[in-house]
C-alpha positions in Angstrom: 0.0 0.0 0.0 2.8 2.4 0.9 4.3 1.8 -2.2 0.9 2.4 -4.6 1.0 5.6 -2.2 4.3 6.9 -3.7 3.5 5.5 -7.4 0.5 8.4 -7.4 2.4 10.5 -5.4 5.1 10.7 -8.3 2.8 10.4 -10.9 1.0 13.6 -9.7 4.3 15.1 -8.9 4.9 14.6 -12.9 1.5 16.2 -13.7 2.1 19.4 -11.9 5.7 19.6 -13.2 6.5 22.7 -15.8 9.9 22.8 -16.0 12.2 19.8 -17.6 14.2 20.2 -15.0 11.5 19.7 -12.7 10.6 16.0 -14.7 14.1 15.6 -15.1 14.8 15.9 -11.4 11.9 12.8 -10.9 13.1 10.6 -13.7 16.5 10.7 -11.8 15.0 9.8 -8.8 13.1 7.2 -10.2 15.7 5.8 -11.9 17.8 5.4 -8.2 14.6 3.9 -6.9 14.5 1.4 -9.4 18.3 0.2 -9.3 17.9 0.2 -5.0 14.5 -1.8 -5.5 16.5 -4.2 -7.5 19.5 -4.6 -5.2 16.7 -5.0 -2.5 14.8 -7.6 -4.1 11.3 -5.6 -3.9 10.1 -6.5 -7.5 6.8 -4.1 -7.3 8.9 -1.0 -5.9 11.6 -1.5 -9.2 8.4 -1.8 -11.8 6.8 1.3 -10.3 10.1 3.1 -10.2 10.9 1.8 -13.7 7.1 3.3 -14.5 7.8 6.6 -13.6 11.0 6.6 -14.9 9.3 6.1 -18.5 6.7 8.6 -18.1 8.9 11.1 -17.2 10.9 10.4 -20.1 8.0 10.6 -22.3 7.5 13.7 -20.6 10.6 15.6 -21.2 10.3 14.3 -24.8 6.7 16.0 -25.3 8.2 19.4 -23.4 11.3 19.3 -25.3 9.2 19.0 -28.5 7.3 22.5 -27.4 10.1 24.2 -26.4 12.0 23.4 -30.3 8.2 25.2 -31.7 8.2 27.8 -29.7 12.0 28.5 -30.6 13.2 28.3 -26.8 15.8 25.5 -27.5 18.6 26.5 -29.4 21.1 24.3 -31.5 24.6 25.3 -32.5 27.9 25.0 -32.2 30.7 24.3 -29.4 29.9 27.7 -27.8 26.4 26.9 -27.1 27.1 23.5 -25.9 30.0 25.0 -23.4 27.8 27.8 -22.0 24.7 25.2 -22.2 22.0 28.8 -23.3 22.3 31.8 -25.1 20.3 35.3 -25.5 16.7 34.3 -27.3 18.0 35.3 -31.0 14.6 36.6 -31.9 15.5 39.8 -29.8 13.5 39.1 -26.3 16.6 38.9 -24.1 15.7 35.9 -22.9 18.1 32.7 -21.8 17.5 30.2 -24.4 18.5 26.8 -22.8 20.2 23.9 -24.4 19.9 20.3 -24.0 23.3 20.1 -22.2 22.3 22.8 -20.2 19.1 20.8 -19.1 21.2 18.6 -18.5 20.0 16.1 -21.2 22.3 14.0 -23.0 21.7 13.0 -26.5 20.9 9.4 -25.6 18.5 10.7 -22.9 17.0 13.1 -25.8 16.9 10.8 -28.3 14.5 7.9 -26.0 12.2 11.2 -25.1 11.6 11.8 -28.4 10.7 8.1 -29.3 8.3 7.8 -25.9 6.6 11.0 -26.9 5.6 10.4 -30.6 4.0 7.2 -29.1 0.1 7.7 -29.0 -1.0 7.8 -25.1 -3.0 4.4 -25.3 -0.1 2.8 -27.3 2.7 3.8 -24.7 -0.3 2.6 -21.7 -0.6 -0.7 -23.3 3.3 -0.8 -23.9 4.2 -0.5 -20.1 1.1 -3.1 -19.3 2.9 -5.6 -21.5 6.4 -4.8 -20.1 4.7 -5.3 -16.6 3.3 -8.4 -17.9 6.7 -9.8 -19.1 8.4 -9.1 -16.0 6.5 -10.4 -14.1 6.2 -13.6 -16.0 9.9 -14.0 -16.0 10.3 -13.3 -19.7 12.0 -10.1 -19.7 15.5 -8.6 -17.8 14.0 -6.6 -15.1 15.7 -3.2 -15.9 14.8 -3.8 -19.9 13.3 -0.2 -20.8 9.8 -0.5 -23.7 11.1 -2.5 -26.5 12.2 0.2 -29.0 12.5 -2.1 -31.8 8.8 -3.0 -31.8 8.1 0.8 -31.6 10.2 1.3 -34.9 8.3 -1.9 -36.3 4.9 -0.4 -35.7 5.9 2.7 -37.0 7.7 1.7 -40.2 4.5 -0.6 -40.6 2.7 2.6 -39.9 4.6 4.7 -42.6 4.8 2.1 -45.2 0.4 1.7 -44.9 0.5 5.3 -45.1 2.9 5.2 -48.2 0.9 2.8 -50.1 -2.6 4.9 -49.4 -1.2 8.0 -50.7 0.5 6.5 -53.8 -2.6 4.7 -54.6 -4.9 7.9 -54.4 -2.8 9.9 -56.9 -4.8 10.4 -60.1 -2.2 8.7 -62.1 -1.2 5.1 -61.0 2.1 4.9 -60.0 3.6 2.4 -58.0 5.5 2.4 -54.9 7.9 -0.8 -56.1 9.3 -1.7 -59.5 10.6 -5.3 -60.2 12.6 -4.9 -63.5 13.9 -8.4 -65.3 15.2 -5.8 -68.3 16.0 -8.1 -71.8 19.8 -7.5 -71.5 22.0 -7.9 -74.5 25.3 -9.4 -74.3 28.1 -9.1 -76.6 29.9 -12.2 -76.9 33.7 -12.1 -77.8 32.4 -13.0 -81.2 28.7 -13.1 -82.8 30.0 -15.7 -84.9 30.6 -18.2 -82.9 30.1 -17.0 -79.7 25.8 -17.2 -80.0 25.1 -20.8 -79.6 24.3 -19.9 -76.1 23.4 -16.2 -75.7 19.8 -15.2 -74.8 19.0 -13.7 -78.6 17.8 -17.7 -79.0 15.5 -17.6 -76.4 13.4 -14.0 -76.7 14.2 -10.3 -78.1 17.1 -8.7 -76.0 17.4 -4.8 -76.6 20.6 -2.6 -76.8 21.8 -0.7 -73.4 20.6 2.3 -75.1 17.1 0.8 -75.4 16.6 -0.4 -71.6 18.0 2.8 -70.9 15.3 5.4 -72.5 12.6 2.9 -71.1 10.3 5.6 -68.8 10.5 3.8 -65.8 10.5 7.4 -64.3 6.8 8.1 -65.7 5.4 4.9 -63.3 7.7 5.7 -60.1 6.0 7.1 -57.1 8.0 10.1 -56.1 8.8 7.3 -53.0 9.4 4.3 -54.5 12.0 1.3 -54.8 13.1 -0.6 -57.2 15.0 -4.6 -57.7 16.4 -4.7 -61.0 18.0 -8.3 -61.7 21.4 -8.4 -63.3 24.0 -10.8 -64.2 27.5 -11.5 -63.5 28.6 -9.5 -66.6 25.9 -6.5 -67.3 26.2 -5.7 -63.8 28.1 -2.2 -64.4 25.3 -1.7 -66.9 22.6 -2.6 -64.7 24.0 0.0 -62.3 23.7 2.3 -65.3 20.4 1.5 -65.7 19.6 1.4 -61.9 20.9 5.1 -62.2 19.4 7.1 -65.2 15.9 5.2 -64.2 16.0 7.7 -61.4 17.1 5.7 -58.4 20.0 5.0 -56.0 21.7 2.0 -55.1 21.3 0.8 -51.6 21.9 -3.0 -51.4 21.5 -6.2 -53.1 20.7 -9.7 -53.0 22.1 -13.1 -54.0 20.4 -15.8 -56.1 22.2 -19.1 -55.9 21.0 -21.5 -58.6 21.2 -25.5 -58.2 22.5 -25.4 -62.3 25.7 -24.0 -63.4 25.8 -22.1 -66.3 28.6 -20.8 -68.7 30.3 -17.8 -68.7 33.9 -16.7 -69.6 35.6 -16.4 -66.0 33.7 -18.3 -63.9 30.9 -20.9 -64.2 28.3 -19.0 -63.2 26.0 -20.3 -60.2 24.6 -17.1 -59.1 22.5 -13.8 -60.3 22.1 -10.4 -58.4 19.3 -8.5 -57.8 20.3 -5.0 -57.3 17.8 -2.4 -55.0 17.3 1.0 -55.5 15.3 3.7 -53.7 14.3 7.5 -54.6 12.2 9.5 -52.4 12.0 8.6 -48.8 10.8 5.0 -48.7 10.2 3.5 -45.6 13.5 1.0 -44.3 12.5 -2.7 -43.4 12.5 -2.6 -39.7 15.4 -4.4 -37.4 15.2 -8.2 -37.1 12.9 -8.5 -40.3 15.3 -8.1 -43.2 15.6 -11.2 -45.2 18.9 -13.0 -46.0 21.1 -11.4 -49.0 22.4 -15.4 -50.1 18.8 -17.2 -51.7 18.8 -20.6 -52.6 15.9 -21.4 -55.3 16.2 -23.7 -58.6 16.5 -23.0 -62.0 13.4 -23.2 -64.4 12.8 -21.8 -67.6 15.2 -19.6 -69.4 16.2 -16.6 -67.6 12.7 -16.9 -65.7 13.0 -15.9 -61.9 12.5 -17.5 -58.7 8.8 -16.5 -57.4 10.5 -16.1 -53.8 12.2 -13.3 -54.3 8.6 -11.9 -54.8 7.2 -13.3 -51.8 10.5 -11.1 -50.0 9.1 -7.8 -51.7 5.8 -8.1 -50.3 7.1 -9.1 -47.2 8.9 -5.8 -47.2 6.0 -3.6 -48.9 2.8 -5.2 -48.3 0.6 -2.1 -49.2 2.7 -0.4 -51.5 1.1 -0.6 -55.6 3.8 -3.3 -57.2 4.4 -4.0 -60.8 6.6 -6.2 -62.2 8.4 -5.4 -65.7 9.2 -8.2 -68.2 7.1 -10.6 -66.6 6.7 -14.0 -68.1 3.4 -15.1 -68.0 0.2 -14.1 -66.2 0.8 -11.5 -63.6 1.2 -12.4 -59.8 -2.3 -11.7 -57.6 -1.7 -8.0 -56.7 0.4 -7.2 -59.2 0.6 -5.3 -62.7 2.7 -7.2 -65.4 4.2 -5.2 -68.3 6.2 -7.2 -71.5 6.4 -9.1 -74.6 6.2 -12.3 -72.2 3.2 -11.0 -69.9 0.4 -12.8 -70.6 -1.6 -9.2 -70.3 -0.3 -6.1 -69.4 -2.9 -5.1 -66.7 -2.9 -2.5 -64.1 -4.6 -3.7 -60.9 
C-alpha cells in the first residue's frame, strides 16, 4: 500500500511539473529507486520506479518538442554546448536553454523523443505488457519498452500510409518496381560466340534501349526498385539502376542448383540490385531477409517467385508492378512485357 502511495504520489508530482528540469529531477529519482529496489529484491517497488521513470521520459520528450516550436531550445555550435543557453536570437533577451544545459544528453534526448511520438494508449498498453513480461519472467528486469517493436509499428505505420497516398494519386504509379530488363550481351564473337546467348531464347534490346525505357513516368515520387542483373551486365545494370531515377542501396544473391557458362567463372549465381528514390520506408530491425537465396532454376532466364514473396514481405501495401514478366501477372500485381500474358494494371 505504501508503495501504490508513492506510485501516485510521483505520478501527480509529474502532472504538476513545468519545467524539464522539474521531470528531469523525478526521472532521476526514479531511476535510483529502481536500481535500489532491485538490489533490495522488492520487485513491485523496481516496476513502479521503472514506470515513472518512462513517463517522465515521455515527458521531457513532449516538453522538449514545445520548447523546439516555440523556438526556446537553441542548437549550434561548441559555444552553445559549453555555456549550455544563449540570448533568445529573436530579440527578447531571454536565456535560451540547451539540451546540455538541461542537462540532457543525446541518448537521454533521443528515447524522449521516441516515448513522446507514441500515441497515449499505445505507450499505456506498452508498459502493461512490459509489466506483464516481467512479471512472467520473460524479460531482464531493468529492460526499458522495446524500441525495436516501436520502430516496427511505425515503419509498418509509414509504409500503410505510403501505399494509401500512392494509390490515391490520379495517375497510377507504383511504390515498387521489379525490373527483369532483356539485356544484350556481346559475346567475344557473334559468330561463334551465340550458340548460347539469350537472342535464341526471346528479343534482347541494346543498353541504349533499356535505358530510354520511362520507368520514371510509373515511379512514385517514394518508391523502390529490384532490378535483376548478371554476372557480366552488372556495371550496366547500375547504369540502368541510375538514369531510371534511383540509388543504389543494397543487393541480393540468387544461388542457382544449375551451373551455367560464362567466360571467367561458371556461373551459379545472379544479383538482384535495389534501389530507392524519395524517402521509402526501411524494413524494420530483425525483419530483413537473407542477402544469399537458394531457389532452382526453371525456364530460361525466368526468376525465382520467392524473391517476390520477399518484396511483399517488405511492402505489403505499396502498388507493385513487375516489368518483363513472363506469364500471367502475380495476384496483386501489374505485369508489363512481350512475355506477360496481359499487361494489366490492378
Amino acid at each position: 500500500m505504501a508503495e501504490l502511495v508513492k506510485y501516485d504520489a510521483a505520478c501527480r508530482a509529474l502532472a504538476e511539473a513545468h519545467a524539464i528540469d522539474e521531470v528531469k529531477d523525478i526521472r532521476d529519482r526514479a531511476k535510483a529507486i529502481a536500481a535500489y529496489a532491485k538490489q533490495a529484491g522488492n520487485l513491485e517497488m523496481e516496476i513502479q520506479a521503472s514506470e515513472i521513470r518512462f513517463r517522465a521520459e515521455r515527458q521531457m520528450g513532449e516538453m522538449m518538442e514545445e520548447k523546439r516550436r516555440l523556438g526556446l531550445f537553441a542548437t549550434g555550435g561548441p559555444r552553445v554546448k559549453e555555456c549550455g543557453s544563449i540570448i533568445d536570437p529573436h530579440g527578447t533577451n531571454e536565456e535560451v536553454k540547451t539540451l546540455a544545459g538541461e542537462g540532457i544528453n543525446k541518448y537521454l534526448a533521443d528515447r524522449a523523443r521516441k516515448y513522446a511520438a507514441i500515441p497515449g494508449p499505445t505507450f499505456e498498453k506498452l508498459l502493461a505488457e512490459r509489466r506483464d513480461r516481467i512479471e512472467r519472467g520473460k524479460t531482464h528486469q531493468g529492460s526499458l519498452i522495446d524500441i525495436n517493436k516501436i520502430k516496427r509499428d511505425a515503419r509498418a505505420a509509414r509504409e500503410l500510409e505510403l501505399g494509401n497516398r500512392i494509390l490515391a494519386l490520379p495517375k497510377k504509379k507504383f511504390g515498387v518496381i521489379v525490373a527483369d530488363p532483356e539485356w544484350r550481351f556481346e559475346p567475344w564473337s557473334r559468330e561463334t560466340g551465340m550458340d548460347r546467348a539469350a537472342d535464341n531464347y526471346y528479343t534482347t534490346s541494346p543498353l541504349d534501349v533499356i535505358k530510354a525505357r520511362d520507368v520514371a513516368s510509373i515511379a512514385a515520387d517514394d518508391s523502390a526498385l529490384f532490378l535483376w542483373a548478371t554476372q557480366p551486365m552488372l556495371p550496366q545494370a547500375l547504369d540502368v539502376l541510375e538514369t531510371w531515377g534511383f540509388a543504389y542501396k543494397s543487393h541480393w544473391i540468387w544461388a542457382k542448383d544449375r551451373i551455367s557458362t560464362g567466360y571467367w567463372s561458371r556461373n551459379k549465381h545472379e544479383v538482384l540490385l535495389f534501389g530507392t528514390r524519395g524517402k521509402i520506408p526501411c524494413v524494420a530491425p530483425g525483419e530483413q531477409w537473407d542477402s544469399l537465396m537458394e531457389a532452382p532454376r526453371r525456364g530460361h532466364s525466368e526468376k525465382p517467385e520467392i524473391f517476390l514473396e520477399m518484396v511483399e514481405a517488405y511492402f505489403p501495401n505499396l502498388p507493385k508492378i513487375e516489368l518483363n514478366r513472363r506469364g500471367p501477372a502475380r495476384k496483386g500485381w501489374s505485369a508489363w512485357g512481350l512475355e506477360a500474358e496481359s499487361w494489366a494494371v490492378v
